[in-house]
VEXTIPA-874881 format. One line per 3 residues: number of its first residue (from 1); for each residue z, y, x of C-alpha. Coordinates in steps of 0.25 Angstrom, whole numbers, m for minus. Each point is the difference from the previous one (the first is absolute). Example, Ala and Ser with C-alpha at 12.3 -4.5 7.8 and 13.67 -1.06 7.14 Angstrom:
BEGIN
1 = 31/m18/49 ~ m2/14/6
//
This chain:
BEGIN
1 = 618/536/643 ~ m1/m14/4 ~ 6/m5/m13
4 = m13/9/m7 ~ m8/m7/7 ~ 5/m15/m1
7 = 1/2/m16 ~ m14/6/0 ~ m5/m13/9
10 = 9/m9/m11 ~ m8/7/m12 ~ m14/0/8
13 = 2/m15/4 ~ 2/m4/m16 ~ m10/11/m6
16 = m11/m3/8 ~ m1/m17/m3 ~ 3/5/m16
19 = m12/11/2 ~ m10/m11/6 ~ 3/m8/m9
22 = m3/8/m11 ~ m12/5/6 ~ m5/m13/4
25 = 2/m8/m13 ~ 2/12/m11 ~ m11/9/5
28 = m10/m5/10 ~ 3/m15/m4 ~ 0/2/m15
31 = m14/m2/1 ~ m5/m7/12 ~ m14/m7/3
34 = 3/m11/11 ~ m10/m7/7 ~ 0/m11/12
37 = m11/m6/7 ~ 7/m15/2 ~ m11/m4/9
40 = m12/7/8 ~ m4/m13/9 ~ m15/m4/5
43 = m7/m13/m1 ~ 0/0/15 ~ 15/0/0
46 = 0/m12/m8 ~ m9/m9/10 ~ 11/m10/0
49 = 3/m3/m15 ~ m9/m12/m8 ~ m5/10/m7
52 = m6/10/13 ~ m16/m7/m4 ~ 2/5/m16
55 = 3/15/3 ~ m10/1/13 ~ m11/m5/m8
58 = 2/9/m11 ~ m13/8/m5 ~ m1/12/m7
61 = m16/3/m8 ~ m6/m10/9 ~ 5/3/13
64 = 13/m6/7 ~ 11/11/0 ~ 2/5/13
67 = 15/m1/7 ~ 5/m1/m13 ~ 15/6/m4
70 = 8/m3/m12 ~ 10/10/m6 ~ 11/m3/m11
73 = 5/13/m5 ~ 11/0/m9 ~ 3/12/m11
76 = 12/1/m8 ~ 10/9/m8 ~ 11/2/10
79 = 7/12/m8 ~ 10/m1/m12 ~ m10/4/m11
82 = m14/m4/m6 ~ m11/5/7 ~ m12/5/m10
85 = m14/4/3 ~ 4/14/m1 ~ 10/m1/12
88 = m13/m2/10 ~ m2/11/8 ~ m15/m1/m1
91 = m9/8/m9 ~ 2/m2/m14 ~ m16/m4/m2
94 = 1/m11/12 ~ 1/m14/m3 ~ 8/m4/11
97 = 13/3/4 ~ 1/m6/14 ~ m12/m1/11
100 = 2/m8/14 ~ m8/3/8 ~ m3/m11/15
103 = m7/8/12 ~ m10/m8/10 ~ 0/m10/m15
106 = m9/m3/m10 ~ 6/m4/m13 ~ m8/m14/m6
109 = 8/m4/m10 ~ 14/3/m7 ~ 7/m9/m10
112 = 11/4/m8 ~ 12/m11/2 ~ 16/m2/m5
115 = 2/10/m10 ~ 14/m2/m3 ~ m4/3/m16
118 = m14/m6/m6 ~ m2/15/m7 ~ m1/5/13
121 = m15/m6/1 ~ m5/5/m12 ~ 0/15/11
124 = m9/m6/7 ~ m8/m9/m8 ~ m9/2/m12
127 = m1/m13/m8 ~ m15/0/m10 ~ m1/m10/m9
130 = m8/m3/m10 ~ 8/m6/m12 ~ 8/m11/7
133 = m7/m2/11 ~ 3/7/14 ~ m14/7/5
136 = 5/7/12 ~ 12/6/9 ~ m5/12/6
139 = 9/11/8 ~ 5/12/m6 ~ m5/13/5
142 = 12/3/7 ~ 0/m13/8 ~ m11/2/10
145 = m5/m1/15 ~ m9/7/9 ~ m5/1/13
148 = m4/12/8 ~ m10/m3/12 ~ 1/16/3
151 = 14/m2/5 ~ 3/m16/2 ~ 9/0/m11
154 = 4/m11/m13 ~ 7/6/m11 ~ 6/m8/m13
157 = 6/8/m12 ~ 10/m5/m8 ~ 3/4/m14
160 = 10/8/m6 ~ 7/m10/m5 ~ 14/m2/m7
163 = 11/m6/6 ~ 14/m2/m6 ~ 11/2/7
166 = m1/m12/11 ~ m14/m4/m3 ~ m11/m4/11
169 = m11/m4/4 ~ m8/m5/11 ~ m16/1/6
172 = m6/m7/11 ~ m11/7/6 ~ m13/m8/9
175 = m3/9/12 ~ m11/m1/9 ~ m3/9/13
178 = m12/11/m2 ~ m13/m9/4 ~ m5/9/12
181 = 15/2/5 ~ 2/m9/14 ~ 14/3/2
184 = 9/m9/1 ~ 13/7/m2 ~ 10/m2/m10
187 = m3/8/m15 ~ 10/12/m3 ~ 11/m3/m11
190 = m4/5/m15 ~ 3/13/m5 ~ 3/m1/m13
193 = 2/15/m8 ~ 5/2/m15 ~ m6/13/0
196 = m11/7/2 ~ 4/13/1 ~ m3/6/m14
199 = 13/5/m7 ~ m1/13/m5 ~ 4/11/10
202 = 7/6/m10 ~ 10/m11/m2 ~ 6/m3/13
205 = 13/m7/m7 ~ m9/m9/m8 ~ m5/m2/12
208 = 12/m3/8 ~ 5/m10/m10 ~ m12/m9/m6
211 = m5/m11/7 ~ m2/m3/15 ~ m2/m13/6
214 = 9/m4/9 ~ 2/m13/12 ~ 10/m8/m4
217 = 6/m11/10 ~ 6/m13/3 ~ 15/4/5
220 = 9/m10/6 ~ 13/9/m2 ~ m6/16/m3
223 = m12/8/m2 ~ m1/11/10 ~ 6/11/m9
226 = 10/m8/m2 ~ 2/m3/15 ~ 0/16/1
229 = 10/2/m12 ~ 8/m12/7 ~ m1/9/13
232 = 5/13/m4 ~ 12/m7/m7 ~ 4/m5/11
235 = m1/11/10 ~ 9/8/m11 ~ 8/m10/2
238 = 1/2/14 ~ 0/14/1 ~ 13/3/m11
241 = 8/m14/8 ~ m4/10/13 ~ 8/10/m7
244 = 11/m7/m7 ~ 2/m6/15 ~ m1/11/10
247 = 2/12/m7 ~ 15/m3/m5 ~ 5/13/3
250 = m7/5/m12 ~ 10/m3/m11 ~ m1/m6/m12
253 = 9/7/m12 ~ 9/m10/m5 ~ 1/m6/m14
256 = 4/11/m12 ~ 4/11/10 ~ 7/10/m6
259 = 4/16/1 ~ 12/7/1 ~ 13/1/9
262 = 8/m11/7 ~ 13/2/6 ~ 4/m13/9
265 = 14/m1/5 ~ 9/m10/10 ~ 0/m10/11
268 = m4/9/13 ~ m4/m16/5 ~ m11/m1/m10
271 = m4/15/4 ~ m12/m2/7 ~ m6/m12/m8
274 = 0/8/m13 ~ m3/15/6 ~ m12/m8/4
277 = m4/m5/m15 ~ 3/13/m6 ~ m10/6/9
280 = m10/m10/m3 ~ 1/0/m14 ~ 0/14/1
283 = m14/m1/8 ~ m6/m12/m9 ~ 1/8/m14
286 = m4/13/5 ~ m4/6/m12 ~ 11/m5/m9
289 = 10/12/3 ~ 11/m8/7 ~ 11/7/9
292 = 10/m9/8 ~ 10/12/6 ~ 3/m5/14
295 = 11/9/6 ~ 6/m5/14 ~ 14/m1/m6
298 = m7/m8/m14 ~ 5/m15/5 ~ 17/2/1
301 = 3/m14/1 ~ 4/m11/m12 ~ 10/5/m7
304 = m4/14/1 ~ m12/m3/m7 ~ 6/m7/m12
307 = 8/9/m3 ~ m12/10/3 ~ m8/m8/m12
310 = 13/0/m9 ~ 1/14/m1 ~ m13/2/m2
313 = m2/m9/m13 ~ 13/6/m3 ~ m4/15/0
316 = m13/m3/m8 ~ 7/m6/m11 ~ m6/m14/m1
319 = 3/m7/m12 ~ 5/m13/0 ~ m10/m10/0
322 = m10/8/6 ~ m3/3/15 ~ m3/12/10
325 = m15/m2/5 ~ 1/10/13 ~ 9/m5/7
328 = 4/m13/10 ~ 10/m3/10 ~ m1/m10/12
331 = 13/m7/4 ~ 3/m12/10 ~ 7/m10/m10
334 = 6/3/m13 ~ 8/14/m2 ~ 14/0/m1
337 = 5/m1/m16 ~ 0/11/m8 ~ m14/2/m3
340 = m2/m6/m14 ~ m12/7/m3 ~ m8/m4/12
343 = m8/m13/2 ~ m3/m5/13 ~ m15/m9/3
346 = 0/m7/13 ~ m12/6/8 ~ 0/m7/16
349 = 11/m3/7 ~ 4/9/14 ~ 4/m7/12
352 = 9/5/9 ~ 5/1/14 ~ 10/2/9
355 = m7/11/12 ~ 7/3/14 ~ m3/8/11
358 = m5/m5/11 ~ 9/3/10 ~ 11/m11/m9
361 = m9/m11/8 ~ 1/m9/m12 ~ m10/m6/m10
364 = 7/m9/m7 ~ 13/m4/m7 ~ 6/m10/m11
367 = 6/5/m10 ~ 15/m2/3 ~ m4/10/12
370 = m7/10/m9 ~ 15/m1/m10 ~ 5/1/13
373 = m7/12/3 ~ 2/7/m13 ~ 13/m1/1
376 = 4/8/9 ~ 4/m12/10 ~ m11/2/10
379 = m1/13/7 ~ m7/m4/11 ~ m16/m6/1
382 = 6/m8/11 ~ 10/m9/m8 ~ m14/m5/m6
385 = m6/m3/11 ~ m7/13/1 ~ 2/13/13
388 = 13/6/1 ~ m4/10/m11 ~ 9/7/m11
391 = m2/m7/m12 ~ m4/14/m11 ~ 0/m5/m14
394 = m8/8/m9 ~ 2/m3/m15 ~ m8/6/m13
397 = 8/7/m9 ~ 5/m7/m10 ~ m8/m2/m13
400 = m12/m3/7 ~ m7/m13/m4 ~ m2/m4/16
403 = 14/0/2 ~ 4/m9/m12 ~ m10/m9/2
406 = 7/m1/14 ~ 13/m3/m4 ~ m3/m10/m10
409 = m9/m6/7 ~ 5/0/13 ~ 14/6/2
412 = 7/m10/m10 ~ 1/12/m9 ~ 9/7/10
415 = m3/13/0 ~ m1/7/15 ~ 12/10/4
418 = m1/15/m1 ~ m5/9/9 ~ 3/5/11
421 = m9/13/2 ~ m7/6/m12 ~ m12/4/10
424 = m5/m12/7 ~ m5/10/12 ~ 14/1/2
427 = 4/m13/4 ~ 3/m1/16 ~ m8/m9/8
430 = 12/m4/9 ~ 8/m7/m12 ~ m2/m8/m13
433 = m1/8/m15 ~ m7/m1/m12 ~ m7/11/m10
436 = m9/0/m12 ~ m11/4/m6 ~ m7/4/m12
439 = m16/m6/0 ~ m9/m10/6 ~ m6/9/11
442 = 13/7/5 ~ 6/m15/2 ~ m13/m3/9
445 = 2/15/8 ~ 15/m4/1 ~ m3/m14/6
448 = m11/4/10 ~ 7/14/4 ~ 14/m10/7
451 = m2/m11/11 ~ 11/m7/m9 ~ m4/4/m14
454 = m1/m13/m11 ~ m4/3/m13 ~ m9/m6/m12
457 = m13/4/m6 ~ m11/m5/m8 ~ m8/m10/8
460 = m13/6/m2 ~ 4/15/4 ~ 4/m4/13
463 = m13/0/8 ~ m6/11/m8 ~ 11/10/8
466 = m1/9/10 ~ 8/m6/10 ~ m2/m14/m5
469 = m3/m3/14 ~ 16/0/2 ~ 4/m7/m13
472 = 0/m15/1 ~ 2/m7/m13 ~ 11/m12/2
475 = m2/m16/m4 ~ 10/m4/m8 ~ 3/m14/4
478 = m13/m1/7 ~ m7/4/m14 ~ m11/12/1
481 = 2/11/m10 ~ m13/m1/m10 ~ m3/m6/m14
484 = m5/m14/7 ~ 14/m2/4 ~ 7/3/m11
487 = m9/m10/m8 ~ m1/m12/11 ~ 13/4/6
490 = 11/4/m6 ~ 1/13/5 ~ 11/8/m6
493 = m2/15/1 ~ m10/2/m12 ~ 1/8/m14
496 = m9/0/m12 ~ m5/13/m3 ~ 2/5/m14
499 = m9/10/m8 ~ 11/7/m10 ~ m6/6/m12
502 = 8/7/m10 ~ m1/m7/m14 ~ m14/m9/0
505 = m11/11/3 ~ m10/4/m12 ~ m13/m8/1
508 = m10/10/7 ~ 10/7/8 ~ m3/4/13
511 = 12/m8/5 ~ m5/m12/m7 ~ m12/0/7
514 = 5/4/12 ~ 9/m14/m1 ~ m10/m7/m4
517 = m11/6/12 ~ 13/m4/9 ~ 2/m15/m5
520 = m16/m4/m3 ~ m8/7/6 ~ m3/5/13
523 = 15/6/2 ~ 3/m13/4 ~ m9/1/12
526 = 9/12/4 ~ 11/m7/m3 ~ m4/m12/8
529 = m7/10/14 ~ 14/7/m1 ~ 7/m14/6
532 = 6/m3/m14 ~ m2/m15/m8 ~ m6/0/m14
535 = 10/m4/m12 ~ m15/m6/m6 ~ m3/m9/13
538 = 13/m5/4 ~ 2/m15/0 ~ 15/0/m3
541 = 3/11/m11 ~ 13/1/3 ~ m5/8/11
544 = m2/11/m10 ~ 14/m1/m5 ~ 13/6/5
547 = 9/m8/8
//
């Protein structure tokens, strides 16, 4: 649901500038009538300047203007296109296009100044001649002023004039205060309108779209709407990093999922870290069809599982050349020969540990004591310089990956002796024996069911067991048993774990994807909360390589 919502914020937050853009510039700002009054200032306010005796002496038909104002109103083209006579909203039989009007103001005079083009006068302006000779200037119709006593208002008309696309002009208008008004207050800002209200009822789109005037300001970074557009940006912005950041469980589908069945063999050390992907990518491409059978008895140990995989590329006939795409098979370091058609990729590397009881009163040994141990030639935890405890040795049966990664990397290649019970619940607690078993978890029930028990185990699965609390993992020549050691340290009792597929899987199958969901994407955050290193992010590669 959240992942709905955080697209549908990621399309909003990139419609919505792309939308009031287009509104702004192709729809309301194809056309647009701009106007700023640069300057509204009173004589008074200029008492200080050399100037202050010119303007308060100014008169006006005889009589010195009273509290005289000046305004300097600017009009320009501030759309994309021409603007034409007939864009004006006002009557088509009205002269003018623009009126300003200046409550608590009389208008005296109003003087057309700064066109940005000279054609722009001939709007206002008659010329009469007569031949060469200039007779008079006089002001069109559309470029008049008035003065209503009735409600103490001046009023100036512009004309509709023609403006190209960033064309202006500018008029300075002489003010004066009404002659029976006493008040000393400041005057209200202009109005200026580009309308006067007379579209045709029946063409409210014409309406809508034709000219209006509109303030135009002087920004120092943005105009207000696009403070609001800047605005909403960001608190879409905000809102989707609030999802991204505290709504994590809501999973995001990886890369090119893809449907079908996929059978996953092997190491029952790697058991949990990929149980947990498979359930994951299941989740993350609901939708897609995918089924991951996980039956209790699925993970059977290494060499179980390549052989598992074997049989099943053998059974569907693969040609050579080509490869099976539902299958993969998880082993701790290379299989044994006699698997030509399988090919191993190097995925994390496991590390391991040696795990007591509690009751042996030891937590840790070198390596010559742990061959030592392994041997047969310590049966009891006090030789060690632990309590006067039988020493139970409890083995994985061989063909586990575990266990070969134990002799070969720490037992000298010495494989342990035989058995001595089949059942490790029936060694006695009075004297020294030795048992094995077949997975990961009945090693850890072995260990934490005998006051003497030793075995070996994943490092990572330890503390997630029942009775972790009677399980202690050893050092190993004061080395702690996690994937920092084995990099910084030397420590010795690690494998890389190999995904084994039969033949290279066909592009777009489901075990393609799920390799490549494992290795690049977030399976390897699985990987890494499951207590295992990734081959991608080790300093040394050689930690991703067998022994």
């Amino acid at each position: 649901m959240s992942e709905r919502i955080e697209q549908w914020i990621a399309i909003l937050s990139l419609a919505f500038p792309v939308l009031a853009f287009l509104w702004e510039f192709a729809v309301i700002g194809r056309k647009r009538l701009g106007y700023r009054v640069q300057m509204d200032t009173l004589a008074a306010d200029a008492a200080n300047k050399p100037y202050a005796g010119v303007l308060g002496d100014m008169q006006h038909d005889g009589h010195q203007l009273k509290d005289p104002s000046f305004v300097l109103l600017r009009v320009e083209n501030a759309g994309s296109v021409k603007i034409v006579s007939d864009d004006y909203l006002a009557d088509p039989a009205d002269h003018h296009g623009i009126k300003v009007t200046f409550r608590n103001r009389r208008v005296t005079a109003v003087v057309l100044t700064d066109p940005s083009d000279d054609f722009l006068r001939d709007f206002f302006f008659e010329v009469r001649t007569e031949g060469d000779t200039v007779r008079e200037v006089v002001a069109k119709p559309g470029f008049r002023r008035h003065n209503d006593a009735s409600d103490r208002t001046g009023t100036i008309q512009l004309p509709k004039v023609t403006l190209p696309r960033g064309a202006e002009y500018k008029v300075l208008v002489v003010l004066e205060r009404w002659p029976d008004d006493e008040g000393r207050d400041r005057f209200p800002p202009p109005v200026v309108q580009g309308t006067d209200g007379l579209h045709r009822w029946y063409d409210p789109l014409a309406r809508f779209l034709r000219l209006r005037a509109t303030r135009t300001e002087s920004h120092v970074f943005a105009s207000r709407p696009a403070w609001w557009a800047i605005w909403i940006l960001i608190a879409a912005v905000v809102v989707q990093a609030g999802f991204t950041l505290f709504l994590r469980d809501e999973r995001r589908p990886p890369l090119g999922c893809v449907g079908g069945t996929l059978y996953l063999h092997g190491s029952t050390a790697f058991e949990p870290a990929v149980r947990a992907a498979a359930a994951d990518y299941t989740a993350r491409c609901e939708g897609a069809d995918v089924t991951i059978p996980l039956a209790e008895d699925t993970f059977r140990g290494s060499t179980d599982g390549v052989t598992e995989l074997d049989e099943a590329g053998t059974d569907a006939g693969i040609p050579v050349g080509e490869g099976l795409g539902d299958h993969l098979a998880f082993t701790d370091g290379l299989a044994a020969d006699g698997h030509p058609r399988l090919i191993p990729r190097p995925v994390a590397f496991s590390v391991f540990t040696l795990v007591v009881n509690e009751g042996a009163g030891v937590e840790n040994l070198s390596r010559a004591q742990i061959r030592d141990l392994f041997a047969g030639r310590v049966e009891n935890w006090s030789d060690l310089g632990g309590n006067d405890v039988p020493v139970h040795l409890v083995n994985r049966e061989p063909g586990s990956g575990t266990r070969g990664t134990l002799v070969a990397k720490v037992l000298d290649g010495q494989e342990p002796p035989q058995f001595t019970e089949t059942d490790c619940a029936a060694l006695s607690a009075r004297r020294y024996g030795r048992c094995e078993v077949s997975g990961t978890d009945a090693m850890l029930d072995a260990v934490a069911a005998g006051p003497g028990a030793v075995g070996y185990s994943e490092a990572a699965r330890v503390g997630g067991h029942p009775d972790a609390g009677r399980l202690v993992k050893l050092r190993m020549d004061g080395r702690e048993p996690t994937p920092a050691a084995v990099e910084d340290a030397n420590y010795p009792y690690w494998q890389t774990e190999f995904a084994y597929t039969f033949g290279d899987p066909p592009a777009g199958s489901i075990a393609a994807a799920f390799l490549n969901y494992l290795t690049r994407q977030a399976g390897r955050d699985i990987l890494h909360d499951k207590g295992h290193g990734l081959c991608s992010e080790t300093r040394n590669t050689g930690e991703c390589r067998p022994g």
